[in-house]
N, C-alpha and C positions, 0 to 999 in steps of 0.2 A: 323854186322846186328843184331837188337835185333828180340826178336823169336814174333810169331805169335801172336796174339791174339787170346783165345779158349771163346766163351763166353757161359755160361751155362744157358739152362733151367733146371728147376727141376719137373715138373709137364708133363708128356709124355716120355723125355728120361730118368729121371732117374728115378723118380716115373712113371710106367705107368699104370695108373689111366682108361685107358681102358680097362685092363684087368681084373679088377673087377668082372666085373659078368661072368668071365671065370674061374676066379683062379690065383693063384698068380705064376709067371712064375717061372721056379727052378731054384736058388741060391738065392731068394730075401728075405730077413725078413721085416715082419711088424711094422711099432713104430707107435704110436698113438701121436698125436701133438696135443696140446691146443695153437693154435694160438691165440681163442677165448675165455676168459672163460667159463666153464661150455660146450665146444664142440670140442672132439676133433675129428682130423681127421687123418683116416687112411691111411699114406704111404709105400710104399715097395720101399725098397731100397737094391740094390745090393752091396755088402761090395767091388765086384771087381772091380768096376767101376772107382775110385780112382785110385788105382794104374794103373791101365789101361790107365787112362786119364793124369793121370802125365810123365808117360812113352813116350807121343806123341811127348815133345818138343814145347810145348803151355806156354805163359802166361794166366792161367786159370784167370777167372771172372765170377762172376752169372750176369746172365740177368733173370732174375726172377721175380716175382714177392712177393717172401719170402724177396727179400732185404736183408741186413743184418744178419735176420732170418733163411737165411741158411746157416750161420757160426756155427749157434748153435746147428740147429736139425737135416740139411743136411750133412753135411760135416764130422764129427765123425765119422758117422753110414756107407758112404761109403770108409772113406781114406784118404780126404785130407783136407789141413792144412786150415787153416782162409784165405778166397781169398777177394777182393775184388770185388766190386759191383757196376752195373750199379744201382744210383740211379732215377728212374723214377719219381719222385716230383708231382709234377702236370699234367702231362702226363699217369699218370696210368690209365690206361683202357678208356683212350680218345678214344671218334670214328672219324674219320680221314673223309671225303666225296672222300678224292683219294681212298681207301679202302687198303690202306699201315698199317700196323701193328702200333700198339700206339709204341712198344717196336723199331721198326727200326730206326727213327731219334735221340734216344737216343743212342743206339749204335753206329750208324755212329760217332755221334757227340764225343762218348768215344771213338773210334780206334784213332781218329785224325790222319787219315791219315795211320794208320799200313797195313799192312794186316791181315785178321780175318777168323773165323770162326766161327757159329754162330749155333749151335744146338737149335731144336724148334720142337713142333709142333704144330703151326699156321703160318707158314708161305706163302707166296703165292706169283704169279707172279710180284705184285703190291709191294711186298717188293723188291724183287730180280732188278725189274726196276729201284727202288729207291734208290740203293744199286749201281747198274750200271751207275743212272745220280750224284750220288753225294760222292762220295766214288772215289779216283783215285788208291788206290791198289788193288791187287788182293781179292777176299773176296769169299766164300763159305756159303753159306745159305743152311744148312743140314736140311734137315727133318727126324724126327725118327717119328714112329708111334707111339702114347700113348698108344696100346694094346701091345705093344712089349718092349716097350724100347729101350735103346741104346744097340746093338750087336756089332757082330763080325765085319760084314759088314761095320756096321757105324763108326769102330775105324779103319777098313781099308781105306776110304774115307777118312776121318783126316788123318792119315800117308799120303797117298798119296798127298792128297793139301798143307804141310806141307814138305814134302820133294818135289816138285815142287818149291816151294818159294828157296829153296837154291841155291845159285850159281853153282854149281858141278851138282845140280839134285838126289844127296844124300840124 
């Protein structure tokens, strides 16, 4: 059986971006990114987040909306290696009238059938549904908080839906 599908945001769990006008949560360093020229923008990223997430037993992927982009400015800064990515094409930041996430029917349609996991924070009942009617494997829609990040908590959840997937329950 091949392993799970992990699929990454980067904008809430791993940068979280609501923490801003709090403070920057402790262990996290700041890089500044010019996605744009002449603007860049400041993310915090946790170095242990990497190892942490590679440890779970996941085929890691970004679902993002850095794209590619976070092979280059994401991925270094917290651990791990060049993943691949959910490309969003022409779907990016589509508004949807079911009020389903742009990013969910692209994912579906990249597990092809696996089982997943899907860390975010914008997700919502109207994905989770749509995840339920058209998805036949088991799938987990995690939400992290963008004041917080991804914790302890939430790599507990991932271990737990990830060892549920295995036959033994291991």
């Amino acid at each position: 059986m091949s392993r799970p599908l992990l699929f990454l945001d980067v904008d809430g769990p791993l940068n979280p971006w609501g923490a801003q006008p709090y403070g920057r949560p402790d262990g996290y360093t700041q890089i500044l990114v010019a996605l744009q020229p002449g603007r860049a923008l400041p993310v915090w990223l946790s170095p242990s987040h990497g190892p942490a997430l590679l440890s779970l037993g996941y085929e890691l992927c970004w679902a993002t909306t850095w794209m590619d982009a976070a092979n280059r400015w994401i991925a270094p800064v917290v651990g791990l290696p060049e993943l691949p990515y959910v490309d969003f094409g022409a779907g990016l930041f589509t508004v949807r009238p079911d009020g389903v996430h742009w990013k969910t029917e692209a994912i579906v349609r990249y597990a092809g059938g696996r089982p997943f996991a899907w860390v975010d924070d914008e997700q919502s009942p109207a994905d989770r549904r749509y995840v339920a009617a058209h998805h036949p494997a088991p799938a987990l829609l995690h939400h992290v908080s963008p004041r917080l990040g991804l914790r302890v908590e939430d790599f507990g959840a991932l271990a737990e839906f990830a060892a549920a997937l295995k036959p033994d329950g291991s």
